[in-house]
N, C-alpha and C positions, 0 to 999 in steps of 0.2 A: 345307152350306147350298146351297140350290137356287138357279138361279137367278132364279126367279121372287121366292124370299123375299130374296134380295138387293137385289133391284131395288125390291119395299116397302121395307125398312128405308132404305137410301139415301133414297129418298121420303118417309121421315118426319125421316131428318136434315135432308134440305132444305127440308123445312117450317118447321123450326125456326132456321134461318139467315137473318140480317140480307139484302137486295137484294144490297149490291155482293157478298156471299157467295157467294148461289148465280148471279151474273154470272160469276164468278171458275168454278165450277165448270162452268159451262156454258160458256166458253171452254175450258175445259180438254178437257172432253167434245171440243168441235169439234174441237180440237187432235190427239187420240188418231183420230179417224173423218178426221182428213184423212192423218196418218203412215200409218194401214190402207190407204185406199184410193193414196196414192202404191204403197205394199209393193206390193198389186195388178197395180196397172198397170207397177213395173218389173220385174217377174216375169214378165208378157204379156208386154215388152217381151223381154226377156233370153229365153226360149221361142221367142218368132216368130224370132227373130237366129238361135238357136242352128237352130233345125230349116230356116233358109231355108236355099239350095241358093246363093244371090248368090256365095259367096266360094268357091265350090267349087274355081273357075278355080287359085286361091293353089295350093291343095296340090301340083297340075301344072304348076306352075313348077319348073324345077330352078334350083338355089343359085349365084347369078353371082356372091356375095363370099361370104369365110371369115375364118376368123381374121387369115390372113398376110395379107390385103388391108389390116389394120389398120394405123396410124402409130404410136397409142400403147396400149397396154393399160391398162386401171384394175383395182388390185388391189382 
């Protein structure tokens, strides 16, 4: 099924549903297009972080504690 013929059929279901029904699916709709665009934006998000240079400095630290510097260990 295409998507165009999907999008009439839906269209004729909600023709035929009571108000709070297609209220209810039109929240839902919103619901689905706002989870997209968050996915979106923390993907931009998590991209710009990974490819910025900002934290570069870390890697060029050398390691001032280790294990033995520990008090207690957790198995």
């Amino acid at each position: 099924m295409t998507r165009e013929s999907l999008i009439q059929k839906t269209l004729q279901h909600l023709a035929q549903l009571p108000d709070q029904k297609v209220k209810e699916v039109s929240d839902f709709a919103e619901f689905l297009l706002f989870k997209i665009d968050n996915q979106i934006l923390t993907e931009g998000i998590q991209k710009m972080v990974f490819e910025s240079k900002s934290f570069d400095f870390l890697e060029e630290d050398e390691e001032i504690y280790s294990e033995d510097d520990l008090k207690e260990k957790y198995k």
